[in-house]
C-alpha positions as CSV (number, residue, x, y, z in Angstrom):
1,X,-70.6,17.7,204.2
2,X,-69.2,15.0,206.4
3,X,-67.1,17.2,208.7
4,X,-69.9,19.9,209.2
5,X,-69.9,21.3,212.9
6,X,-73.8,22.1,214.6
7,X,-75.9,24.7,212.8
8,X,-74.6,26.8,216.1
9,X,-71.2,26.2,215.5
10,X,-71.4,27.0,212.0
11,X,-73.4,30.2,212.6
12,X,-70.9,31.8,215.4
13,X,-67.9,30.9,213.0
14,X,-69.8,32.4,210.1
15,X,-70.6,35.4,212.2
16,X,-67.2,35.9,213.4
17,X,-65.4,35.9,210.3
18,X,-68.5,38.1,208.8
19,X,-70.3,36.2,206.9
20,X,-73.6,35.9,208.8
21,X,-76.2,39.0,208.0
22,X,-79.8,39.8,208.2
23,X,-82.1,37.4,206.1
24,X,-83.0,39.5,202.7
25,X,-84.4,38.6,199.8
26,X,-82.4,40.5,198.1
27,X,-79.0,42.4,197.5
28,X,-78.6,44.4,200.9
29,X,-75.3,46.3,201.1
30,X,-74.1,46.1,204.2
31,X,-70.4,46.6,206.2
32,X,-68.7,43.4,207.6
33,X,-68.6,42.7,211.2
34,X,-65.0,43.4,212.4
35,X,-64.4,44.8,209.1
36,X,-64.2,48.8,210.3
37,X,-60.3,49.3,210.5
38,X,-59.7,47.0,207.3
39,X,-57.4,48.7,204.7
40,X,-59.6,46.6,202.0
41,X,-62.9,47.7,202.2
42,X,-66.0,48.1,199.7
43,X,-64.5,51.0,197.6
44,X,-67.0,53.9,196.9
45,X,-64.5,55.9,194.1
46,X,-62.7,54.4,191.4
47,X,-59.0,54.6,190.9
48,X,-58.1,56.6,188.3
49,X,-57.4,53.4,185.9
50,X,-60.9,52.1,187.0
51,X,-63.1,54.7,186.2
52,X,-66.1,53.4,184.5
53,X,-65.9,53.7,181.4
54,X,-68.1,53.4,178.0
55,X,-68.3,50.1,176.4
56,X,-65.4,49.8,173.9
57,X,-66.1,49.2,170.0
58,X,-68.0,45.3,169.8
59,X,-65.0,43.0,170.3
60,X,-65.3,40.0,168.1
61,X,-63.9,36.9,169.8
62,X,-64.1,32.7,169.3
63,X,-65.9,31.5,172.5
64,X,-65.0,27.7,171.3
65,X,-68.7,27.0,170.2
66,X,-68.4,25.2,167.5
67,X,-66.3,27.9,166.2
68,X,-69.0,30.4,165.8
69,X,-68.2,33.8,166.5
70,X,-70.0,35.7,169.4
71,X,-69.1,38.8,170.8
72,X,-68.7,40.0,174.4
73,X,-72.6,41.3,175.7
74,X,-70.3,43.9,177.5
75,X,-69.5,45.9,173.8
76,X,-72.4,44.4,172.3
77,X,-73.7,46.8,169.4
78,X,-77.0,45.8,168.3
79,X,-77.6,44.4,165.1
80,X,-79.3,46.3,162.5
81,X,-83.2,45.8,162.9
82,X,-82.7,43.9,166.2
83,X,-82.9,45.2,170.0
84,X,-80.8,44.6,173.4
85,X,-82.9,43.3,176.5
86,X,-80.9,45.7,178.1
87,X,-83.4,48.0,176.6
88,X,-86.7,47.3,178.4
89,X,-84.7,47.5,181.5
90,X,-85.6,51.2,182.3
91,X,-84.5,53.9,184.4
92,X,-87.2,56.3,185.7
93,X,-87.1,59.4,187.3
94,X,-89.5,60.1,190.2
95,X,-91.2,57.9,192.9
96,X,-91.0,54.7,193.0
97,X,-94.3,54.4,195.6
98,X,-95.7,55.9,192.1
99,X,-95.5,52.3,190.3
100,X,-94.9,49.8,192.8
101,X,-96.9,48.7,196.9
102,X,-94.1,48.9,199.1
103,X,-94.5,46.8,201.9
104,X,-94.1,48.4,205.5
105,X,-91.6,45.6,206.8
106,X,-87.8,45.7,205.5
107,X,-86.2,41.9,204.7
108,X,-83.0,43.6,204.4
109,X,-80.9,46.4,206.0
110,X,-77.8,47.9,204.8
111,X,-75.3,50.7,205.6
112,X,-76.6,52.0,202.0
113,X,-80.2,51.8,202.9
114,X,-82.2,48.8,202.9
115,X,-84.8,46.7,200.9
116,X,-88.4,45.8,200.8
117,X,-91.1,43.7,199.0
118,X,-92.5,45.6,195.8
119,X,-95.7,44.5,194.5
120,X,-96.9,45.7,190.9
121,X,-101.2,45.3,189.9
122,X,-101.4,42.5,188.3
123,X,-98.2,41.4,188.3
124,X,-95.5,39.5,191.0
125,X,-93.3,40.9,194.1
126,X,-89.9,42.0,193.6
127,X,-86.8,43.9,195.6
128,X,-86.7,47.2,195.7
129,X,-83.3,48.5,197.0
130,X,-83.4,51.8,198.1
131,X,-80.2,54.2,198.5
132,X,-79.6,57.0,200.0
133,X,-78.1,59.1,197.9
134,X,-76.0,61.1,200.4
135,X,-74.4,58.4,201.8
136,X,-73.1,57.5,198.7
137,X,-69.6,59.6,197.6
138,X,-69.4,58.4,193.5
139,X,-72.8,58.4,192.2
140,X,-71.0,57.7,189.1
141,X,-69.9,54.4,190.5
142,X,-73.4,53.6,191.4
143,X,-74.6,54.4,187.8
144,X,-72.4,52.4,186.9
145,X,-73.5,49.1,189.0
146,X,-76.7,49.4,187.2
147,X,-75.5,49.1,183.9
148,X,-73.3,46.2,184.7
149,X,-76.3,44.8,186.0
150,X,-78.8,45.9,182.8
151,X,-76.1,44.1,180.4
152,X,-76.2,40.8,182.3
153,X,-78.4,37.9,181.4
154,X,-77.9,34.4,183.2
155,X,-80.5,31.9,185.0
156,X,-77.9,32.0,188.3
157,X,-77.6,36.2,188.0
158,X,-80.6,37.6,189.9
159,X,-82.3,39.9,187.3
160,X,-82.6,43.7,187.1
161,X,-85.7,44.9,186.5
162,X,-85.9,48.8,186.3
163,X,-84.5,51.9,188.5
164,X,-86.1,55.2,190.0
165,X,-84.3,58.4,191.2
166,X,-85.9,61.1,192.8
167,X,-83.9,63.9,195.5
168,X,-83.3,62.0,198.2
169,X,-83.0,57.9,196.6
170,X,-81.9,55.9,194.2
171,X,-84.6,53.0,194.0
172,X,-83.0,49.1,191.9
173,X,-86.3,46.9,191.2
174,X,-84.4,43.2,191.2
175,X,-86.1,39.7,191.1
176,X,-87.4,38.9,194.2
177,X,-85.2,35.5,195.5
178,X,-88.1,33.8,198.1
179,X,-85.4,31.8,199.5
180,X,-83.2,33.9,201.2
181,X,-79.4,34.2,201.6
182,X,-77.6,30.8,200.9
183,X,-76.0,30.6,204.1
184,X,-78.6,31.2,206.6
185,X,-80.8,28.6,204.8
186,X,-77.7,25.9,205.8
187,X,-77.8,27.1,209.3
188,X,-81.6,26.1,209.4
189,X,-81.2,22.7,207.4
190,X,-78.1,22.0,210.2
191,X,-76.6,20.1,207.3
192,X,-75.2,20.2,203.9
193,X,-74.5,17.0,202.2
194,X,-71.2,17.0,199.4
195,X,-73.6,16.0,196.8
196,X,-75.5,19.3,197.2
197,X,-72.4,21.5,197.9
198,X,-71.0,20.8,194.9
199,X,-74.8,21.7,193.0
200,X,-74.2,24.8,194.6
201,X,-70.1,25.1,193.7
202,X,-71.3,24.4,190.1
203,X,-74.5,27.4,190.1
204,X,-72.0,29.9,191.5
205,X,-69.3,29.0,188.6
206,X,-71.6,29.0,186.1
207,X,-72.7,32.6,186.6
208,X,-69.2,33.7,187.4
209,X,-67.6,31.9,184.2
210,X,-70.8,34.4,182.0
211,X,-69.3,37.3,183.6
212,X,-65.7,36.3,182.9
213,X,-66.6,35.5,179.4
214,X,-68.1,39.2,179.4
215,X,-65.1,41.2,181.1
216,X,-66.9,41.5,184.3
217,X,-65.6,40.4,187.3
218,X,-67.1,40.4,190.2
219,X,-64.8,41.2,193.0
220,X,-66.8,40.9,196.4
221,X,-67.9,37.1,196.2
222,X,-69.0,35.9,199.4
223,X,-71.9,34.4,201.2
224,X,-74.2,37.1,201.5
225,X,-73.8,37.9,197.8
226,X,-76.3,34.5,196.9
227,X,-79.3,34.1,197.3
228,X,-81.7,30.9,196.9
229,X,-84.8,31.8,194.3
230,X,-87.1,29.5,195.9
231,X,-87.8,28.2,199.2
232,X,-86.8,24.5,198.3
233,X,-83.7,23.0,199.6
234,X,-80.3,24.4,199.1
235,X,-79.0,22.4,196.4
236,X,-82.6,21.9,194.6
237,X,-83.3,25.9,194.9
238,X,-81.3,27.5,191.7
239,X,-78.9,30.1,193.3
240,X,-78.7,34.0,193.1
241,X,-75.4,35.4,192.2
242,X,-76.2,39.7,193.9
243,X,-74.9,42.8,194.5
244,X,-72.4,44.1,191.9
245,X,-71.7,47.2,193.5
246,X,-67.7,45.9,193.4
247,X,-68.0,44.6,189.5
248,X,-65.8,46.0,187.4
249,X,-65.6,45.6,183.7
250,X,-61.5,44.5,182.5
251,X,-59.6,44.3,179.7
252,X,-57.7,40.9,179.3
253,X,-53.6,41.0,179.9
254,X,-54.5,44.4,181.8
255,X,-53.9,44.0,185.2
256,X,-56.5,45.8,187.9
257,X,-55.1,47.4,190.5
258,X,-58.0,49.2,192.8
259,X,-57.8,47.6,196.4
260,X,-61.2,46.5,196.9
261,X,-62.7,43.3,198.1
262,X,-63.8,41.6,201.9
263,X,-60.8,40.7,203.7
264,X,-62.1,37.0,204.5
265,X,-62.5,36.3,201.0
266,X,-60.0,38.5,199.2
267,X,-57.1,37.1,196.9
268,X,-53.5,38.0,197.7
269,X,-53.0,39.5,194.7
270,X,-55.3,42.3,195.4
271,X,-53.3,43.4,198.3
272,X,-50.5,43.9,196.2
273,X,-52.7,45.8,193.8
274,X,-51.8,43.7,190.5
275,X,-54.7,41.2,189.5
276,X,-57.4,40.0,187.0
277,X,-60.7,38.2,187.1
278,X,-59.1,34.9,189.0
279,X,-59.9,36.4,192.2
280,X,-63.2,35.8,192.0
281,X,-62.0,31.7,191.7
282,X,-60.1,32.5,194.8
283,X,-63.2,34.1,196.3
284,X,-65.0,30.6,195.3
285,X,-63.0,28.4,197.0
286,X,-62.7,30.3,200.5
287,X,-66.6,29.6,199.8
288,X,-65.8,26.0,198.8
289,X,-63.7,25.6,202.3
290,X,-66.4,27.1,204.6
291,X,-69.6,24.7,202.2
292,X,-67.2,21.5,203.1
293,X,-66.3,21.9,206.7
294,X,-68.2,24.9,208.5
295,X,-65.0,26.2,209.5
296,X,-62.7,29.6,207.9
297,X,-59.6,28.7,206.2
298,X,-57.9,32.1,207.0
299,X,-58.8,33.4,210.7
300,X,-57.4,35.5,213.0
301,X,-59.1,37.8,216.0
302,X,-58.3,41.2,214.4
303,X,-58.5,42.0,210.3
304,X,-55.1,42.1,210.0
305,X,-54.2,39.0,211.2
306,X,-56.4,38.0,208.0
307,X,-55.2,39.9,205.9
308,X,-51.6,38.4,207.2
309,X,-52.9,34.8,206.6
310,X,-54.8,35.7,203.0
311,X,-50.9,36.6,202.2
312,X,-49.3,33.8,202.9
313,X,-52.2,31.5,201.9
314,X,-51.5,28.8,204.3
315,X,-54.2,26.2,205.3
316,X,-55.2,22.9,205.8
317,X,-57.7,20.3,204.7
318,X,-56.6,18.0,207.5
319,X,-58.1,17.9,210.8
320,X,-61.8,17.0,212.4
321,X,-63.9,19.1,210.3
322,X,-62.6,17.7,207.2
323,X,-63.8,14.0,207.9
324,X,-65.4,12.8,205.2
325,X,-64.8,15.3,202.6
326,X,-63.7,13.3,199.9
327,X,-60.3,13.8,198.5
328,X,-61.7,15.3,194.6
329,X,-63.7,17.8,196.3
330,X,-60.3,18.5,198.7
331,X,-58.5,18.8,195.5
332,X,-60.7,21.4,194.0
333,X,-60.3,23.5,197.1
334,X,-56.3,23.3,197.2
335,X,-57.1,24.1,193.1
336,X,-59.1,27.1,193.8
337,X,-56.7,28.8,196.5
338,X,-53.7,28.2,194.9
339,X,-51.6,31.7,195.4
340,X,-50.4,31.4,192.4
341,X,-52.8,33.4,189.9
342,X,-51.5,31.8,186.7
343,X,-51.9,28.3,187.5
344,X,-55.2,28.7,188.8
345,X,-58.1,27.9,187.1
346,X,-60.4,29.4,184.7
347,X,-64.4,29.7,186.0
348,X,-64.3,27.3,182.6
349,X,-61.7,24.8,183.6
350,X,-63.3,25.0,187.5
351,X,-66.4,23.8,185.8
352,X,-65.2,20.6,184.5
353,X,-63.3,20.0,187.8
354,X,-63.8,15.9,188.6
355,X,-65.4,16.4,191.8
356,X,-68.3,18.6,189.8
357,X,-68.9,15.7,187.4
358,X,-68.6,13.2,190.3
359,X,-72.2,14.5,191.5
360,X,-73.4,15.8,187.6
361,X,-77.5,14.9,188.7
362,X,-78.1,15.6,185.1
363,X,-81.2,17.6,186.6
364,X,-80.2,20.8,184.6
365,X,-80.9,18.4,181.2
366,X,-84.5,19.1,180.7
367,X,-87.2,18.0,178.8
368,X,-85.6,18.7,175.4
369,X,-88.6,16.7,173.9
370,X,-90.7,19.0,174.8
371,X,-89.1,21.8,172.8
372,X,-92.2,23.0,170.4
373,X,-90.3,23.3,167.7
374,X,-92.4,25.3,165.5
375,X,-93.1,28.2,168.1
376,X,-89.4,29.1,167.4
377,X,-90.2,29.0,163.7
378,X,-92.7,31.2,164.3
379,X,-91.4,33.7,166.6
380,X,-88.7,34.2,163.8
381,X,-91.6,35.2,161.5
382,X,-93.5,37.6,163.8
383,X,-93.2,41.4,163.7
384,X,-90.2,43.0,165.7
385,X,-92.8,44.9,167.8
386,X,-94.5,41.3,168.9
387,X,-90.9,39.7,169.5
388,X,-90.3,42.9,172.0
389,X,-92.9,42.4,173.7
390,X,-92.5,38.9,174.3
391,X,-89.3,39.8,175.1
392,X,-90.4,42.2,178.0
393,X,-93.0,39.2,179.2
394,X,-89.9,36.7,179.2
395,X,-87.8,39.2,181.4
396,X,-90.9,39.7,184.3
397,X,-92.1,35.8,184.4
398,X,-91.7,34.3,188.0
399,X,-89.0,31.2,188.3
400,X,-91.9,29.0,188.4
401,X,-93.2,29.8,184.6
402,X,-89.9,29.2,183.6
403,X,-88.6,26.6,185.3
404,X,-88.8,23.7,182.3
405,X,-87.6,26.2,179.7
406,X,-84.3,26.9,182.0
407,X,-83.6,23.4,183.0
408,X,-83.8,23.2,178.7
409,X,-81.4,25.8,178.6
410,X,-79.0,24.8,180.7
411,X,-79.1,21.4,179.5
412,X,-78.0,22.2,175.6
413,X,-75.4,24.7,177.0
414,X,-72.1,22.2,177.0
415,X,-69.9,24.7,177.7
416,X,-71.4,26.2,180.5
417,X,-71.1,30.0,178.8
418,X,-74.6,31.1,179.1
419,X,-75.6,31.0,175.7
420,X,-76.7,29.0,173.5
421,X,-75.2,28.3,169.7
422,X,-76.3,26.6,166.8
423,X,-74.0,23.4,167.2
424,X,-75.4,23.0,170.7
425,X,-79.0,23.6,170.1
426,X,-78.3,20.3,167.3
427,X,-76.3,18.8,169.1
428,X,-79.3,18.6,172.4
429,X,-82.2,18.1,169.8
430,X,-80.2,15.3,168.1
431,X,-79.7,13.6,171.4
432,X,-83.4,14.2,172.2
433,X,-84.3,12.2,169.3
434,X,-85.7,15.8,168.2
435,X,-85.9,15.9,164.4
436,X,-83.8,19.3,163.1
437,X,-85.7,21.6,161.0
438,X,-83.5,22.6,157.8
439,X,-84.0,26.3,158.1
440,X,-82.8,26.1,161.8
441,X,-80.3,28.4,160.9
442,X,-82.7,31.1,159.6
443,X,-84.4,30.7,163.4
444,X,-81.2,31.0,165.3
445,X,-80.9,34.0,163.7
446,X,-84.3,35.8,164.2
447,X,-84.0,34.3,167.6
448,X,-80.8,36.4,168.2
449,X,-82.6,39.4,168.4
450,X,-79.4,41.5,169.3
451,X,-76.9,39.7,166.9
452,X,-74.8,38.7,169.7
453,X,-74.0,35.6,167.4
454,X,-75.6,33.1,170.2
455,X,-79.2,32.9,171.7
456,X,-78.9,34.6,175.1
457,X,-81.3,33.1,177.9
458,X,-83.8,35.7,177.5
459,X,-84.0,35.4,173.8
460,X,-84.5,31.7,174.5
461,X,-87.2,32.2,176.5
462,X,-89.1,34.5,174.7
463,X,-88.6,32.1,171.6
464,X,-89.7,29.0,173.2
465,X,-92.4,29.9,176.0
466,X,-94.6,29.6,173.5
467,X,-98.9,30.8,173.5
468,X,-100.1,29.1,176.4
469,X,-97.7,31.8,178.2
470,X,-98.0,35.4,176.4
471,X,-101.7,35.0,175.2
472,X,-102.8,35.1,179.1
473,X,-104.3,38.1,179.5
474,X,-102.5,39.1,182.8
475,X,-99.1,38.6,181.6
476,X,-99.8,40.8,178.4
477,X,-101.5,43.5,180.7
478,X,-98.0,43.6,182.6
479,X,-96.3,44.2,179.3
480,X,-98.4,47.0,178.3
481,X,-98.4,48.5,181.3
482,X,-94.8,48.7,180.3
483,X,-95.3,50.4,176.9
484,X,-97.8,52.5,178.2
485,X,-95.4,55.4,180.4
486,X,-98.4,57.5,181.3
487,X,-100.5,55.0,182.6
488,X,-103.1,56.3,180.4
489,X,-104.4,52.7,179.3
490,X,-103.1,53.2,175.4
491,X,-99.7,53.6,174.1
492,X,-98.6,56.5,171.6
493,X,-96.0,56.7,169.2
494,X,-93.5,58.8,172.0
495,X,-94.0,55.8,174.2
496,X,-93.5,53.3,172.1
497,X,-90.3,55.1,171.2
498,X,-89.2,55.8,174.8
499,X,-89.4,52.0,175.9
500,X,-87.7,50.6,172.9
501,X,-84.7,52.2,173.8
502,X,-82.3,54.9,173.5
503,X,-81.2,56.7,170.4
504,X,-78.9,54.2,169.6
505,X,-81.6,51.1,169.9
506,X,-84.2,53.2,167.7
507,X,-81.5,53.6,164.8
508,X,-80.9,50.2,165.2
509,X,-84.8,49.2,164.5
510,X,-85.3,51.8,161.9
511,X,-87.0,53.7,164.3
512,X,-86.0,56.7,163.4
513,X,-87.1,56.5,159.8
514,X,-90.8,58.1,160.6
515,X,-92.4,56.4,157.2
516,X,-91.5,53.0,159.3
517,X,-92.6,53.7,162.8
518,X,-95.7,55.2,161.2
519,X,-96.0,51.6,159.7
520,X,-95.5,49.8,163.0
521,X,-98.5,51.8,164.6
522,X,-101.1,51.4,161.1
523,X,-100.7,47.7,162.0
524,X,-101.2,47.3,165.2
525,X,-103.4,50.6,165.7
526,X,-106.5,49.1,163.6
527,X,-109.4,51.9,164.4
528,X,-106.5,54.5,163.3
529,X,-107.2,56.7,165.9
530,X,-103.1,57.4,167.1
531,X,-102.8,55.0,169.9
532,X,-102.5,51.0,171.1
533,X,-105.1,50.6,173.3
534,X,-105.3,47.1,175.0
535,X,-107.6,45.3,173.1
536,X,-105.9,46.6,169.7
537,X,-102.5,45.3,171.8
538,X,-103.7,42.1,173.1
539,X,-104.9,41.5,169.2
540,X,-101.2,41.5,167.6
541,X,-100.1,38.9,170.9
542,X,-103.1,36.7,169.5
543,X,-102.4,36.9,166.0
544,X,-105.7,38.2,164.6
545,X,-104.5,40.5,162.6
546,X,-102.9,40.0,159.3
547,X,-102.0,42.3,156.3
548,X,-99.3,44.4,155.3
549,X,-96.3,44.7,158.1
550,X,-93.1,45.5,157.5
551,X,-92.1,42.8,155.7
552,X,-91.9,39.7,158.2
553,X,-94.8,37.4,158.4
554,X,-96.6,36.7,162.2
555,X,-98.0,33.5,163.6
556,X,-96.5,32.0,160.3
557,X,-97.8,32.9,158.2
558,X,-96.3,35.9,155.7
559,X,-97.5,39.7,155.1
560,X,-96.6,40.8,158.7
561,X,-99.5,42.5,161.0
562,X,-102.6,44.5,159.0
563,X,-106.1,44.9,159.6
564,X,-107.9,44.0,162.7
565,X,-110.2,41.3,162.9
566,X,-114.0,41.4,162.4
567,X,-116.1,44.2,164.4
568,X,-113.1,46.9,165.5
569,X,-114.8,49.8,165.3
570,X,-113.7,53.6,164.8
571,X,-113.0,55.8,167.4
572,X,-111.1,56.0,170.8
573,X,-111.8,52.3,172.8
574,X,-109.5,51.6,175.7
575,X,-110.1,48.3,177.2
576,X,-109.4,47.9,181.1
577,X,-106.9,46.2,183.0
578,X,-108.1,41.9,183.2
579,X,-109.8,40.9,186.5
């Protein structure tokens, strides 16, 4: 902004107050300079009002869309017949060098354990964190980070992918953000214009207002903890919101009261050990303060001369650093740090903040035009085994596939919560000049593929990528390498089991019932012989088979999958992996 100090400047202040670390591309624990002696520090056990817990029964609740009811994706219960994406996001036991290249050179280093580029055959890099397991005292605590993690679904959430344990590590596969850590990339730009600070302001409320909405907060906001996905300029790159290792799931009107948090960008409350999700907004705006002017609103040469400064919450927007900073985005600072919990804003309220509209670019409404229609007609009509594996595919594309279908999302998602309902998805396509089919209903509903009541981001992708995408061979191979446990190059029935979920996901689907898995296999298994082999797989993503299926129609047309096409022959046939 207009008051911004040299890169130099900006990096010793940002160093100095802790906010400066190695360049990663991905979530790198790692202890605060300074931050040794701190009485708030990263908390490793739970208080014995915050141990995690099991998700409550599915709370139902009026998320102001149009009045349709949703309910929280943190006690989500699947629907019956339908599946949670949270469901393809594995945990595996044994080596991770067993399914993924690790590259010999770390891009991040933490007091954990560090991080490195994974590369899967045929398919893109991603992060693998590894941590040592004796360093860490609550393994329950870290179990629990990764189920935080597996439940969330937002464009500005980096992306969990799958875990591996063996004796001595815990290994978390995460997208892969090319960009590197927000702050470091303005210290190499030099600059940051207000007109970009507030595209990044509004990318870090919108993920934090999704977690709010789901009882999560997040607890340890600060500059490390984003991440740009590509390596375009900060405020054209979409942002990363990482590491949950501090998230805790909260009941509303129940106060937390664990001391945990960074002492630069800690709320008062905390200290006092009464508080709720707002300190994450608090968190925001000592981010807001250091985006605007390059400078620390609460300093001091030891921690607790913080900490003693975070109490009293005393600082200024006056001064040299604060030239030309114009007053609305001032205002939202003073908003965002008021002491005062209860007359703070919401992440919801902080998103329709004046200063935020001031520079709207409109660059999150996409191509709504472009919406084909009828793929999400058809993807209603398809076989639940096809809409999971389209599902997987839409959870491992790189930002680039996806880029036009987000920019869609985000776009017909007024209200900023993540999700999609019915009166939005109209409401964009009537604005689009897009003609409404009348059984959009009907779709909504098959595109909801864990009844959550709204279309989550994934189940929008998967729903609207359309053929171009999943019919190339590559992309399907990566999805069947997922099905297929034993790399054996078929799937069986116990693996087709095992990756749909646990106990409670194959109830859900029927599963269970063995006259109806049995079904699922005769259609897609066309020589009969007791397992998917590629080719038989790559022929349900194609839609060459037709027949009986379990009562849903594919491709559009009804009688669900059946026989293969012409010139299957009997017999074992597994086809290689695509060149």
């Amino acid at each position: 902004a207009g008051g911004w100090p040299s890169a130099r400047g900006f990096l010793l202040c940002c160093t100095r107050m802790g906010a400066a670390c190695a360049a990663c591309a991905a979530c790198s624990e790692k202890p605060e300079q300074g931050v040794k002696e701190a009485p708030v520090t990263p908390c490793t056990k739970s208080s014995p009002s915050h141990t995690p817990h099991p998700a409550p029964e599915a709370e139902i609740f009026d998320s102001s869309k149009g009045g349709h009811v949703v309910r929280h994706r943190a006690s989500l219960q699947v629907k019956d017949g339908g599946f949670a994406v949270a469901n393809f996001y594995s945990t595996n036991t044994g080596k991770v060098e067993d399914f993924y290249e690790l590259s010999k050179k770390r891009i991040g280093e933490g007091g954990f354990g560090s991080v490195q580029k994974g590369h899967k055959r045929m398919d893109r890099y991603f992060a693998v964190k590894s941590i040592s397991k004796k360093l860490v005292d609550d393994m329950q605590k870290l179990h629990e980070e990764i189920e935080i993690m597996r439940l969330l679904d937002h464009p500005n959430i980096v992306r969990f992918q799958e875990s591996f344990e063996d004796r001595r590590c815990l290994y978390i596969v995460l997208e892969l953000c090319e960009g590197g850590e927000l702050f470091d990339r303005i210290v190499q730009a030099g600059h940051l214009t207000e007109g970009h600070a507030a595209s990044v302001v509004r990318d870090m409320l919108l993920a934090i207002n999704y977690l709010h909405l789901n009882h999560i907060m997040h607890r340890d906001l600060k500059p490390e903890n984003f991440l740009l996905s590509t390596v375009e300029e900060v405020g054209k790159s979409p942002l990363k919101m990482i590491d949950f290792g501090l998230a805790s799931r909260f009941t509303p009107g129940v106060p937390a009261r664990t001391k945990a948090g960074t002492p630069n960008y800690i709320a008062p409350e905390v200290l006092s050990g009464r508080y709720d999700e707002k300190v994450d907004i608090w968190s925001l705006g000592v981010l807001m303060y250091l985006l605007l002017s390059g400078t620390h609103p609460f300093t001091g040469k030891t921690v607790d001369q913080v900490l003693k400064k975070v109490t009293l919450g005393s600082f200024t927007t006056d001064g040299k650093a604060w030239r030309g900073v114009s007053s609305e985005a001032k205002a939202m600072v003073k908003a965002c740090l008021l002491k005062t919990p209860m007359v703070r804003p919401t992440a919801a309220q902080a998103l329709k903040n004046r200063w935020l509209e001031m520079f709207a670019s409109g660059e999150d409404s996409g191509p709504i035009t472009t919406l084909e229609v009828g793929g999400l007609m058809q993807f209603g009509r398809m076989n639940k085994l096809k809409k999971a594996v389209i599902t997987v595919i839409a959870t491992q594309l790189a930002e680039d596939r996806i880029e036009a279908l987000k920019h869609m999302f985000l776009g017909m998602d007024s209200n900023g919560d993540g999700t999609l309902s019915i009166p939005e998805i109209k409401k964009g396509m009537e604005q689009a000049g897009v003609e409404c089919p009348p059984d959009l209903i009907i779709s909504f509903q098959e595109a909801d593929t864990d009844g959550s009541g709204v279309v989550d981001y994934t189940e929008f992708l998967a729903a609207t990528m359309g053929k171009k995408t999943y019919n190339q061979e590559d992309i399907v191979w990566s999805a069947f390498k997922k099905f297929d446990a034993d790399d054996s190059g078929a799937i069986d029935k116990s693996e087709l089991v095992k990756v749909l979920g646990n106990d409670d996901v194959q109830e859900a689907m029927h599963l269970k019932d063995g006259d109806r898995l049995d079904l699922v296999f005769q259609t897609v298994d066309a020589n009969g012989d007791g397992v998917i082999d590629f080719e038989e797989f790559m022929s349900m993503m194609r839609g060459y088979t037709s027949g009986e299926g379990e009562g849903e129609g594919t491709e559009g047309k009804g009688g669900g999958l059946g026989k293969a096409k012409k010139g299957a022959k009997g017999g074992t046939k597994v086809k290689k992996a695509p060149k």
